[in-house]
N, CA and C atoms as a LAMMPS dump frame, in Angstrom:
ITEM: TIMESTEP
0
ITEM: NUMBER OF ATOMS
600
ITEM: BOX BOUNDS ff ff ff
-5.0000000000000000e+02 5.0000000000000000e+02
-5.0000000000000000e+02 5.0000000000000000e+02
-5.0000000000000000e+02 5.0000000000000000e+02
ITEM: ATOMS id mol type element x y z
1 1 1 N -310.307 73.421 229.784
2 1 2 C -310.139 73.947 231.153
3 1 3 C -309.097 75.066 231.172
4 2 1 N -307.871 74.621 231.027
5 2 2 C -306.433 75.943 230.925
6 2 3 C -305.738 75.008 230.418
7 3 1 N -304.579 76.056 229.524
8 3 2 C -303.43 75.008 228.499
9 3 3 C -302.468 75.754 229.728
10 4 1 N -301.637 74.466 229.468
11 4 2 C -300.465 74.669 230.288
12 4 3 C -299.113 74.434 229.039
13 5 1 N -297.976 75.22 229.509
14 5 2 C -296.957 74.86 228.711
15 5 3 C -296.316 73.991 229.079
16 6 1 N -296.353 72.696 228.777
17 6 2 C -295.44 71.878 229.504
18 6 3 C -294.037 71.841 229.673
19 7 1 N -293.896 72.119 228.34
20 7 2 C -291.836 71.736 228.18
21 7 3 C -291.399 72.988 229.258
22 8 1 N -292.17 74.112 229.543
23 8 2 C -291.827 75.158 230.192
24 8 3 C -291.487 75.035 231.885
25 9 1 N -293.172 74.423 232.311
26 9 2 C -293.354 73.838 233.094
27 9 3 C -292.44 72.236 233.697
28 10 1 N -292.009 71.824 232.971
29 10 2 C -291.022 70.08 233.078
30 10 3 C -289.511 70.895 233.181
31 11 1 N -289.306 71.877 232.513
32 11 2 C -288.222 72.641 232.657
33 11 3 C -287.655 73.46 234.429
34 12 1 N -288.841 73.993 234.324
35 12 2 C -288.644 74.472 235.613
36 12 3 C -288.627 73.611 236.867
37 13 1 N -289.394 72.837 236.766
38 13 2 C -289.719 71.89 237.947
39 13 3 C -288.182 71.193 237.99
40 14 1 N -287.675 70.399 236.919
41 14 2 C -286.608 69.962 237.291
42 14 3 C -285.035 70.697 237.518
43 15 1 N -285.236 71.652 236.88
44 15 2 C -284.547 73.093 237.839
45 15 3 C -284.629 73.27 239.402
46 16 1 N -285.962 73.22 239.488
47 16 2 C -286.014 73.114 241.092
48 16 3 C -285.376 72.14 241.801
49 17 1 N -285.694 71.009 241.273
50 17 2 C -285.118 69.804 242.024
51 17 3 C -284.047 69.849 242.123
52 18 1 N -283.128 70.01 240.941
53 18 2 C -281.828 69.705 240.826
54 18 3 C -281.122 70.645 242.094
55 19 1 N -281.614 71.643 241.945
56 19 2 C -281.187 73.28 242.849
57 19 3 C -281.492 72.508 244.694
58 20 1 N -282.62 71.962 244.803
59 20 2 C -282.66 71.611 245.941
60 20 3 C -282.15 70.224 246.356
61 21 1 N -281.436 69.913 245.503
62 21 2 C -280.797 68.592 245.59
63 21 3 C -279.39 68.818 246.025
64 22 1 N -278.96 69.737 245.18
65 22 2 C -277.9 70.31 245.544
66 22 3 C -277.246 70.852 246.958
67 23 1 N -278.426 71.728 247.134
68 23 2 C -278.615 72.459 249.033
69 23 3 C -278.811 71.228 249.408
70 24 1 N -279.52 70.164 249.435
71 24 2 C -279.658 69.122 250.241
72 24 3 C -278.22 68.148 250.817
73 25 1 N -277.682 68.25 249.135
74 25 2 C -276.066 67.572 249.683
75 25 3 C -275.208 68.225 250.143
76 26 1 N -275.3 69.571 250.067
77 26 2 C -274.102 69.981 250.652
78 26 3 C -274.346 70.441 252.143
79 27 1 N -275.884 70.356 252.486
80 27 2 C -275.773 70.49 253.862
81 27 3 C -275.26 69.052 254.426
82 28 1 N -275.811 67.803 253.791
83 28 2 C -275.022 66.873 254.206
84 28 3 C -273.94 66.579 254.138
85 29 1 N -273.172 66.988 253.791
86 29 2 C -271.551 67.185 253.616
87 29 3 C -271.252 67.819 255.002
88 30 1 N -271.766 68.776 254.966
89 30 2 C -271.211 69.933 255.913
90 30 3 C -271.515 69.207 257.338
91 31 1 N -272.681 68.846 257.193
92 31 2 C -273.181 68.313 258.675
93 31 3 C -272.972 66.476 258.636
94 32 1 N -271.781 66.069 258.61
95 32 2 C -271.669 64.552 258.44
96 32 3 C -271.855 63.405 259.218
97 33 1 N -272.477 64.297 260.804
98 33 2 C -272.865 63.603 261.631
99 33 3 C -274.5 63.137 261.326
100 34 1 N -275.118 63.769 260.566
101 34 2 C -277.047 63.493 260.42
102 34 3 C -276.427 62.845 259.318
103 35 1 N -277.298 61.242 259.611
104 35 2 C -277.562 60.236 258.713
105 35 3 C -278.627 60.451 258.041
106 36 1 N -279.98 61.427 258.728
107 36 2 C -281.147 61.44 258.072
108 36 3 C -280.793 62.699 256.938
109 37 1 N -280.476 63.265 257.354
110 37 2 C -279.853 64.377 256.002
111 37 3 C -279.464 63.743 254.827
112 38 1 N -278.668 63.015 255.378
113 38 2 C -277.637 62.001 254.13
114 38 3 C -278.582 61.65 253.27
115 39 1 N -279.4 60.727 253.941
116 39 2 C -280.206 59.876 253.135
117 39 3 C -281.543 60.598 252.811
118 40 1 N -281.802 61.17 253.103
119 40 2 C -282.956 62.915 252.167
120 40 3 C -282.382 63.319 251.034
121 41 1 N -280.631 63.277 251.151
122 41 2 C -280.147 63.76 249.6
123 41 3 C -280.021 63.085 248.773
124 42 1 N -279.432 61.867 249.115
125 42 2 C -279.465 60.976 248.266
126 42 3 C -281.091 60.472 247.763
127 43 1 N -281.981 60.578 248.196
128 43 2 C -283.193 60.73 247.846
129 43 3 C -283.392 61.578 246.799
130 44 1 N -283.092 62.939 247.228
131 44 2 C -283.403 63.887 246.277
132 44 3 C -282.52 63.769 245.3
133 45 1 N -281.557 62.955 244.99
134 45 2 C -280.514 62.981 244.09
135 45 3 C -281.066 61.699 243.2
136 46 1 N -281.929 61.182 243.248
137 46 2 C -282.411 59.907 243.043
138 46 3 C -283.685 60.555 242.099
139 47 1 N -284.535 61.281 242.878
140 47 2 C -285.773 62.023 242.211
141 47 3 C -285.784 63.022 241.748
142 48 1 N -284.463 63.576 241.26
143 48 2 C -284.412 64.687 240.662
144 48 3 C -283.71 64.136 239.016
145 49 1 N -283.1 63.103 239.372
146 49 2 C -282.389 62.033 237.809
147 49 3 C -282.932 61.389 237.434
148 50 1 N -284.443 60.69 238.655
149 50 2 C -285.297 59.788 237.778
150 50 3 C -286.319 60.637 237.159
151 51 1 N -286.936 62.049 237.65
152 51 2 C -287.249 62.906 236.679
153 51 3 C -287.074 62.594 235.841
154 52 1 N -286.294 63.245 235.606
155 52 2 C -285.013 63.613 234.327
156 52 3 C -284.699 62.889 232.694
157 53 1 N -284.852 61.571 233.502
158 53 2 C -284.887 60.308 232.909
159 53 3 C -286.073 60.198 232.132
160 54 1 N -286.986 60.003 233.791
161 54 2 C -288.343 59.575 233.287
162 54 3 C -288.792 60.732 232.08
163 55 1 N -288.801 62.006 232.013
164 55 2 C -289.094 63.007 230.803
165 55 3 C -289.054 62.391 229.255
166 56 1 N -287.559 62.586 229.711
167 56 2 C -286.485 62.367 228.633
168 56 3 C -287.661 60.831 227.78
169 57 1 N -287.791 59.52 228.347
170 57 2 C -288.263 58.662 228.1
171 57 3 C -289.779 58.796 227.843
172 58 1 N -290.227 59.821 228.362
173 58 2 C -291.534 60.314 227.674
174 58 3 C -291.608 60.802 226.674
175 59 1 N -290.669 62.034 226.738
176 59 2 C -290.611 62.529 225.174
177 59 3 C -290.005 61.398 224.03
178 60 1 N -289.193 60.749 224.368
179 60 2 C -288.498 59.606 223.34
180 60 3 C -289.609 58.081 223.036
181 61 1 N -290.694 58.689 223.66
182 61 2 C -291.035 56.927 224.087
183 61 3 C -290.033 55.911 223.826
184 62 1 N -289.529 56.111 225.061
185 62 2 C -288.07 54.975 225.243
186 62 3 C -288.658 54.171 226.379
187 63 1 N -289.25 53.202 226.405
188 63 2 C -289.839 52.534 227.612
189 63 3 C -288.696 52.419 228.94
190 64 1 N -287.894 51.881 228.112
191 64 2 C -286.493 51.49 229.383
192 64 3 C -286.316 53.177 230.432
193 65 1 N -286.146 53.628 229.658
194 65 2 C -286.045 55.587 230.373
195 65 3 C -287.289 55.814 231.281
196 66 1 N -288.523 55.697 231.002
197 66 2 C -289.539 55.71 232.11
198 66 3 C -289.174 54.319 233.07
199 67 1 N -288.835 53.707 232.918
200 67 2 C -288.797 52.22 233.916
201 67 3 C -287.223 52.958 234.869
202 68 1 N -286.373 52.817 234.535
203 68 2 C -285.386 54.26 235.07
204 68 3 C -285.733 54.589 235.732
205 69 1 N -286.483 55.844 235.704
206 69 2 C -287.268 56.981 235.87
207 69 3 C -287.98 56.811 237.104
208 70 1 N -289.185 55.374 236.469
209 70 2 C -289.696 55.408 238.098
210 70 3 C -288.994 54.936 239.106
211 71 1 N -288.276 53.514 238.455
212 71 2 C -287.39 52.868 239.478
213 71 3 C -287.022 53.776 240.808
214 72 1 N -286.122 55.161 239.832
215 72 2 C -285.213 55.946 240.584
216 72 3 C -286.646 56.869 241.949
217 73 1 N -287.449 57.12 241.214
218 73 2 C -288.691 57.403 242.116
219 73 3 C -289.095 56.441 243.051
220 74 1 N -289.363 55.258 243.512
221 74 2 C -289.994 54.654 243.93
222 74 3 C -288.656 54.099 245.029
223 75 1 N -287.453 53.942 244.831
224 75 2 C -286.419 53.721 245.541
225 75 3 C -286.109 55.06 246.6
226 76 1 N -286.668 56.987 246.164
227 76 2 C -286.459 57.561 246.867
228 76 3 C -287.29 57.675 247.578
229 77 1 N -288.333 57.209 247.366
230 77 2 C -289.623 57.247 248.536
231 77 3 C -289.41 56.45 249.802
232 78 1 N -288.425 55.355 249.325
233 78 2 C -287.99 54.434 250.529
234 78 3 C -287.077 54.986 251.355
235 79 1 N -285.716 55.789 250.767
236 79 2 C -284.895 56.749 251.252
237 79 3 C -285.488 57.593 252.275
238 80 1 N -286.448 58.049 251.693
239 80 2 C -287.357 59.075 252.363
240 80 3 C -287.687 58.963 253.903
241 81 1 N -288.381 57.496 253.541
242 81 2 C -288.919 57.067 254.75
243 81 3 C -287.849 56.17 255.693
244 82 1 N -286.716 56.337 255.341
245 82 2 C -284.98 55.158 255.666
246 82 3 C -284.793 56.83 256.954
247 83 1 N -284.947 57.651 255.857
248 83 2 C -284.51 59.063 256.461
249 83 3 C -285.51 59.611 257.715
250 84 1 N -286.234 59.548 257.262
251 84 2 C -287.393 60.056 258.449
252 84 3 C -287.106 59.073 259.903
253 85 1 N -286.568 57.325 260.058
254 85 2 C -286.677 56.697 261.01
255 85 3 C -285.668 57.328 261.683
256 86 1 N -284.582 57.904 260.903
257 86 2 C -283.202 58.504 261.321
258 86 3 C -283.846 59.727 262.282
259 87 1 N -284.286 60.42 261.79
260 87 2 C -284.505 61.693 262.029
261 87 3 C -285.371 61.465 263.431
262 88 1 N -286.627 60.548 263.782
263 88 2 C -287.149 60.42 264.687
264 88 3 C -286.31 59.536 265.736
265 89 1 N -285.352 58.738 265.654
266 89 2 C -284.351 58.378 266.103
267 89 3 C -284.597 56.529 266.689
268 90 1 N -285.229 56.297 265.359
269 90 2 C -285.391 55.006 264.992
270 90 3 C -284.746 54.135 264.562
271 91 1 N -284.203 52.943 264.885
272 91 2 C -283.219 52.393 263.92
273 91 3 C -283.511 51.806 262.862
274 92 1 N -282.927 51.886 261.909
275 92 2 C -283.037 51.43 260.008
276 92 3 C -283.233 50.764 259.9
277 93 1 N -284.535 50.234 259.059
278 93 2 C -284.77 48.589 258.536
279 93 3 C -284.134 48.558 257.342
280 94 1 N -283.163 48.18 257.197
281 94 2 C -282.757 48.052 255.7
282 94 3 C -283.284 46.832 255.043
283 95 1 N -283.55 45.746 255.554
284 95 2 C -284.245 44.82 254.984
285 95 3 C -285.828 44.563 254.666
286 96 1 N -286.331 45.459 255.297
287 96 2 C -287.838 45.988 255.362
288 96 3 C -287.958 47.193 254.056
289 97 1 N -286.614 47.785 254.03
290 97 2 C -286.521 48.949 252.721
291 97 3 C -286.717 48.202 251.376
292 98 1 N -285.37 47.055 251.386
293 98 2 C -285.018 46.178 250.238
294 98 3 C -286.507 45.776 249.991
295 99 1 N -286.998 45.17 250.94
296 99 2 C -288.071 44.125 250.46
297 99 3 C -289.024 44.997 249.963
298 100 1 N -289.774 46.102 250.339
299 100 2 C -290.427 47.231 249.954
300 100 3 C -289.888 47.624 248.09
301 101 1 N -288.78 47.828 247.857
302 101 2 C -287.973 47.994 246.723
303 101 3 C -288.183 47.288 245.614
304 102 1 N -288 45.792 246.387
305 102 2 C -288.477 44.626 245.327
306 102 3 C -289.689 44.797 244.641
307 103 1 N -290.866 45.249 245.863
308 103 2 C -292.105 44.783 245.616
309 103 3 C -292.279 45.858 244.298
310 104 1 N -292.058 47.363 244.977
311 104 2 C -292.459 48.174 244.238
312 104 3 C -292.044 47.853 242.875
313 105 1 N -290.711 47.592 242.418
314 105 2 C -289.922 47.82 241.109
315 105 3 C -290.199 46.613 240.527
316 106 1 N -290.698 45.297 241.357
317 106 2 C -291.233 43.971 240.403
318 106 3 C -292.222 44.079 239.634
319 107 1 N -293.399 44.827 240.511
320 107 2 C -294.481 44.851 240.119
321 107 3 C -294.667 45.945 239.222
322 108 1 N -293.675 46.797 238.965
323 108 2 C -294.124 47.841 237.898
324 108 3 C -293.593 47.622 236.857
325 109 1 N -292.351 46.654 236.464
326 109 2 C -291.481 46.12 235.876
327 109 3 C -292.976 45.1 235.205
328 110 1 N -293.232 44.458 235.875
329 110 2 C -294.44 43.176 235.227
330 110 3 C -295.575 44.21 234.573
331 111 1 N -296.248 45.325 235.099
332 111 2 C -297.001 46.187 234.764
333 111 3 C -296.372 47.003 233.603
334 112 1 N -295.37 47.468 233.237
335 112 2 C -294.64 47.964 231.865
336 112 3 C -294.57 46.967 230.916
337 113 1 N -294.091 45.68 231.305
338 113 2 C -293.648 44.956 230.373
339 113 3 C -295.045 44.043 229.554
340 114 1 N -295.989 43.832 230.129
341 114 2 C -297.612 43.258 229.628
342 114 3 C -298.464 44.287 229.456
343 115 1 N -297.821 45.408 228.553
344 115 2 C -298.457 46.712 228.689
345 115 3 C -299.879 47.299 228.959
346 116 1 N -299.596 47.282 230.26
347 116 2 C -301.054 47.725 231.003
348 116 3 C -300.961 49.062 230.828
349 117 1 N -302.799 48.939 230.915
350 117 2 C -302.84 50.779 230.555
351 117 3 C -302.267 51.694 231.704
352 118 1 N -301.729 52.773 230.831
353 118 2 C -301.701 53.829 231.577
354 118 3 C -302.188 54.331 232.827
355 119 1 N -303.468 54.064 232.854
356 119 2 C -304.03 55.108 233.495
357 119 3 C -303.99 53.698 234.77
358 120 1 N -303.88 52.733 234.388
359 120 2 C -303.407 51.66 236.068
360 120 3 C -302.37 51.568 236.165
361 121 1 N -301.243 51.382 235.414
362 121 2 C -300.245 52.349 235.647
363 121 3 C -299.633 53.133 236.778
364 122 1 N -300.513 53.962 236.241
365 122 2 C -300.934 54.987 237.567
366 122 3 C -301.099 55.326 238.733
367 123 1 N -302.374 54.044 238.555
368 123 2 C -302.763 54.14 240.058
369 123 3 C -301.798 53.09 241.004
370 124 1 N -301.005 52.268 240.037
371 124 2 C -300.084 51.199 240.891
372 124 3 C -299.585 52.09 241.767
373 125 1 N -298.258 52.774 241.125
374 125 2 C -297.41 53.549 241.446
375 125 3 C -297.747 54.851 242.295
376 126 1 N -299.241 55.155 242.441
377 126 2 C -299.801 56.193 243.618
378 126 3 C -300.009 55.497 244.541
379 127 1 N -300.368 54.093 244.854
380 127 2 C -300.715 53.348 245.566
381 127 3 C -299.657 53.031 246.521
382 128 1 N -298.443 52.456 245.613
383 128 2 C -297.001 52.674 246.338
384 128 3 C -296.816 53.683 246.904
385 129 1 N -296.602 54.834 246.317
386 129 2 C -296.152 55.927 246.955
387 129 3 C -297.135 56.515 248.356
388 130 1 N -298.543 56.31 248.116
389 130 2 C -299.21 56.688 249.363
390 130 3 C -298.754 55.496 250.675
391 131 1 N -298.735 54.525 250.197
392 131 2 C -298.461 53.533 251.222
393 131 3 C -297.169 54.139 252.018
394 132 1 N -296.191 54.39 251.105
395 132 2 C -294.883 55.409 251.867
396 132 3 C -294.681 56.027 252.488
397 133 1 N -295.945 57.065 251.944
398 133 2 C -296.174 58.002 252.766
399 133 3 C -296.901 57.839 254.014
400 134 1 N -297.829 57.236 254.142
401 134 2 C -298.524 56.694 255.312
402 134 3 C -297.243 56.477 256.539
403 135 1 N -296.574 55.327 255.858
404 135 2 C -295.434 54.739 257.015
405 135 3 C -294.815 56.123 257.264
406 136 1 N -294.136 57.11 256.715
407 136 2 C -293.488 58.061 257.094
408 136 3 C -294.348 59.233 257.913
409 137 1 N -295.944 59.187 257.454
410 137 2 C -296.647 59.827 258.309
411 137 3 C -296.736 59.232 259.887
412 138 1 N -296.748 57.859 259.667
413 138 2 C -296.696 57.211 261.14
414 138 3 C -295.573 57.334 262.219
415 139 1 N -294.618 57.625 261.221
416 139 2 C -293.332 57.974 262.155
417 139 3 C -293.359 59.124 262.83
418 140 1 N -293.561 60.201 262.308
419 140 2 C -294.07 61.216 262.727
420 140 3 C -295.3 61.833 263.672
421 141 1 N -296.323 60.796 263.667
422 141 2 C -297.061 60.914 264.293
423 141 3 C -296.753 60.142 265.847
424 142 1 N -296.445 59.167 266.154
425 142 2 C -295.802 58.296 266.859
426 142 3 C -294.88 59.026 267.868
427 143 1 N -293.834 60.127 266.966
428 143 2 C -292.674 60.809 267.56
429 143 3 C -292.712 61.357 268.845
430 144 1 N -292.24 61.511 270.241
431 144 2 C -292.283 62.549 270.993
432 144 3 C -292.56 63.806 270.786
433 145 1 N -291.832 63.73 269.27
434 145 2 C -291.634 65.446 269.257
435 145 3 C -292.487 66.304 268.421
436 146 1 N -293.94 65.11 268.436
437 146 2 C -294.659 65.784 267.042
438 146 3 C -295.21 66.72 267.188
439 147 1 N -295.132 67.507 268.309
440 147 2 C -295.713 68.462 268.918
441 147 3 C -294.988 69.725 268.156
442 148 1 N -293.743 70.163 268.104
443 148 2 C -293.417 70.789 267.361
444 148 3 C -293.672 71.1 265.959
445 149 1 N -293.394 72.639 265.749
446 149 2 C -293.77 72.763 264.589
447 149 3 C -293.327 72.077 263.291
448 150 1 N -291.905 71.875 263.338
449 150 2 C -291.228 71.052 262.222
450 150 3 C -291.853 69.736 261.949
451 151 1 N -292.255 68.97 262.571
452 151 2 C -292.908 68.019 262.809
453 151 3 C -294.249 68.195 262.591
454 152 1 N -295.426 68.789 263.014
455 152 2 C -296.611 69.159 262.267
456 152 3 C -296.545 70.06 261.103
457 153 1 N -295.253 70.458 260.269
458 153 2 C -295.418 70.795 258.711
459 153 3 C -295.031 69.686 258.187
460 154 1 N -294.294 69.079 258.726
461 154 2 C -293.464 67.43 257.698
462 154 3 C -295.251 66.743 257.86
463 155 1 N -295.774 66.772 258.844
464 155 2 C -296.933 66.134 258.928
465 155 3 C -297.969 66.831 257.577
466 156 1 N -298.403 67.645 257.636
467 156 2 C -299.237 68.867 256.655
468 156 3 C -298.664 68.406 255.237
469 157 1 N -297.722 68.773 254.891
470 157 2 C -297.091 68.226 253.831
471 157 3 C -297.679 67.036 253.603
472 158 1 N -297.318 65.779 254.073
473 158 2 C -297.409 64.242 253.705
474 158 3 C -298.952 64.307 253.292
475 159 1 N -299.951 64.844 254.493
476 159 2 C -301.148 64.843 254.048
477 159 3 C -301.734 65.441 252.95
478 160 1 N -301.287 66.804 252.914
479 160 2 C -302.099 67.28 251.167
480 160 3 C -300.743 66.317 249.733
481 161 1 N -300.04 65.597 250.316
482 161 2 C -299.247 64.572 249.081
483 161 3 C -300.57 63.271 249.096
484 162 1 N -301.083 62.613 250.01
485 162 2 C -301.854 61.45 250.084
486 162 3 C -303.012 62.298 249.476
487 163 1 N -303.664 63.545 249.918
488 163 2 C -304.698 63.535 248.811
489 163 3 C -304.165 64.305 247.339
490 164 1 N -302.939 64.692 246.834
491 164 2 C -302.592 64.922 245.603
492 164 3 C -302.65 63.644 245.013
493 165 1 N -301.514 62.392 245.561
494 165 2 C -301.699 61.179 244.86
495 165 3 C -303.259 60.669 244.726
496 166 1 N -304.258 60.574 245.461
497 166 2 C -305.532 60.257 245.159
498 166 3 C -305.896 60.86 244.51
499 167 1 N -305.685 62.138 243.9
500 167 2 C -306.45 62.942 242.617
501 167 3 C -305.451 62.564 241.479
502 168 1 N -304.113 62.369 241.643
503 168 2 C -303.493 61.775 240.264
504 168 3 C -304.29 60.878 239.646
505 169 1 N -304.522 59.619 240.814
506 169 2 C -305.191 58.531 240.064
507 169 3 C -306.195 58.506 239.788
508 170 1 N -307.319 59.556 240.394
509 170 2 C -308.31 59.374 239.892
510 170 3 C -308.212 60.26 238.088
511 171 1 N -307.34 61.386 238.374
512 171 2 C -307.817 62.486 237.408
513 171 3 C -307.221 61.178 235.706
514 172 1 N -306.044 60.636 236.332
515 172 2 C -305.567 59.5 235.352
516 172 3 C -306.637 58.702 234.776
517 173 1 N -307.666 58.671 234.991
518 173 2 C -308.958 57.844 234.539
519 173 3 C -309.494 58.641 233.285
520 174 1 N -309.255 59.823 233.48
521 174 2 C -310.174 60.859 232.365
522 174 3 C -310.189 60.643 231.109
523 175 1 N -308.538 60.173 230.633
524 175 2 C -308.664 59.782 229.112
525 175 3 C -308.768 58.585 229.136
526 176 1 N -309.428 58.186 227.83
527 176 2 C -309.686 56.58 227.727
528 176 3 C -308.956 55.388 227.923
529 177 1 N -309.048 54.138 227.788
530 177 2 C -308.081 53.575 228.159
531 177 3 C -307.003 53.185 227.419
532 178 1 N -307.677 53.044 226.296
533 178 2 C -306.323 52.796 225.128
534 178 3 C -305.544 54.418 224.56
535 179 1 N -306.062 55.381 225.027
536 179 2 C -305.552 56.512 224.859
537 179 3 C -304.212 56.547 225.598
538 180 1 N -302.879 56.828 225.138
539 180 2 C -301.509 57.055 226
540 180 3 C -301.576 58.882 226.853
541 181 1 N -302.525 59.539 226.11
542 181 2 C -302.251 60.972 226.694
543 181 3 C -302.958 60.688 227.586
544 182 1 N -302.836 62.352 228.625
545 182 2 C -303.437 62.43 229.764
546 182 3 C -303.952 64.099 230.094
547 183 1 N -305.539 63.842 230.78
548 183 2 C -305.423 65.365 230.527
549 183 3 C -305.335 66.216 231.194
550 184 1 N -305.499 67.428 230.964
551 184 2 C -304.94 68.591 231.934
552 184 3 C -304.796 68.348 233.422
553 185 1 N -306.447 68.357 233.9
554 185 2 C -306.653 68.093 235.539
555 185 3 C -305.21 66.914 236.134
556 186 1 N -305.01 65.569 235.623
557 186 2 C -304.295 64.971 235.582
558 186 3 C -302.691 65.36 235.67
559 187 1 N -302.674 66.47 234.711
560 187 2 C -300.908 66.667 234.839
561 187 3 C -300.981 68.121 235.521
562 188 1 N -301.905 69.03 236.042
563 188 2 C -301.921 69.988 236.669
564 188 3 C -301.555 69.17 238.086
565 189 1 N -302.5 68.553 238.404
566 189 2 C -302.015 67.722 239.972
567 189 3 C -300.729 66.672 240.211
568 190 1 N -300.205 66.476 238.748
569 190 2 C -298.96 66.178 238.613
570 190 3 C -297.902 66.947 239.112
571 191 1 N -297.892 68.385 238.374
572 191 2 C -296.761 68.953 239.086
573 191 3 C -297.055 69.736 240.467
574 192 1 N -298.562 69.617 240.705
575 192 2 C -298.367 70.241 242.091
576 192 3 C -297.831 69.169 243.285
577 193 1 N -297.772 67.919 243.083
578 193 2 C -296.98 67.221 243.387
579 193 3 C -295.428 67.207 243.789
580 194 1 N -295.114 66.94 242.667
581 194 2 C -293.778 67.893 242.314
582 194 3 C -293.048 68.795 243.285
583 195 1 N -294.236 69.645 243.065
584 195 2 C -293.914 70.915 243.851
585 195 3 C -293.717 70.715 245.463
586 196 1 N -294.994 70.151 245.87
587 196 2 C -295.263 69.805 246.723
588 196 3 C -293.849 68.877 247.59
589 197 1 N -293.459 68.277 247.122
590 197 2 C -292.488 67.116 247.49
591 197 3 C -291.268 67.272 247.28
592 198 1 N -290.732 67.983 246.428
593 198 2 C -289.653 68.677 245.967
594 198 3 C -289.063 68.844 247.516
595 199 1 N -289.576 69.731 248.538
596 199 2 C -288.196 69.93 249.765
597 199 3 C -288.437 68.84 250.169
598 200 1 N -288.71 67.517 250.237
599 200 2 C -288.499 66.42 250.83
600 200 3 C -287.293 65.848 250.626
């Protein structure tokens, strides 16, 4: 189909993050009254190290470094959506977060450790993450204020992420099952992901 450079491509992307992780905290610094800010950075400070991690543990096949990796992913998706109730001016379930946390990081923890394939794997962890997204789409949709534009791009966004994650998992099917690689279509919609989600 097209070669992509990856190390080039994994390079840059987490450049990005880090860069918008950065702007993310220091507007929360600056502005110490938005809780939803706060907790967007610390998000992004979460998914820009479990990257990082997670790479690092790809290239090393270091299992513990991808388990990291997603952990730190799957905890900012909750942030995400901790942040968004803020922002619509909802009050915080923190115990609805935790329990969400558990589920996600038990079940991928049991799914790493009885080494299931890859490519379900996969689809666990898209499954999680769309579910996330859903709830954070609902907040938004729900809002008074969804009428505005800021609010129908946070909306636009979430939606082309629910159908990126549905093409991860499907495109994750392509190589076989006992195969560990993955192919192009698969990690092309990987980093448009990435991309995609990165100003979140």
């Amino acid at each position: 189909m097209f070669n992509l450079h990856l190390p080039t491509l994994t390079l840059a992307y987490i450049s990005v993050f880090w860069l918008l992780t950065i702007g993310v905290l220091l507007i929360g610094w600056q502005f110490n009254q938005y809780k939803d800010i706060k907790l967007w950075g610390l998000a992004c400070l979460l998914i820009s190290t479990g990257t990082s991690v997670y790479n690092i543990g790809n290239v090393t096949e270091t299992s513990g470094l991808v388990w990291i990796g997603t952990t730190a992913a799957i905890c900012s998706h909750i942030l995400v959506w901790l942040g968004t109730k803020s922002f619509v001016g909802k009050p915080l379930s923190w115990r609805t977060a935790s329990l969400a946390a558990l589920l996600g990081v038990g079940v991928y923890t049991l799914i790493l450790a009885n080494h299931i394939p890859l490519a379900l794997r996969i689809t666990w962890y898209c499954a999680f993450y769309v579910a996330m997204h859903l709830a954070v789409l609902i907040l938004i949709v729900e809002s008074p204020e969804r009428k505005r534009i800021g609010f129908k791009l946070y909306a636009s966004v979430l939606l082309l992420l629910l159908i990126l994650y549905g093409l991860r998992a499907y495109f994750a099917f392509d190589t076989p099952m006992k195969n560990t690689g993955l192919s192009q279509r698969y990690i092309a919609v990987y980093y448009l992901i990435l991309l995609t989600s990165s100003p979140a």
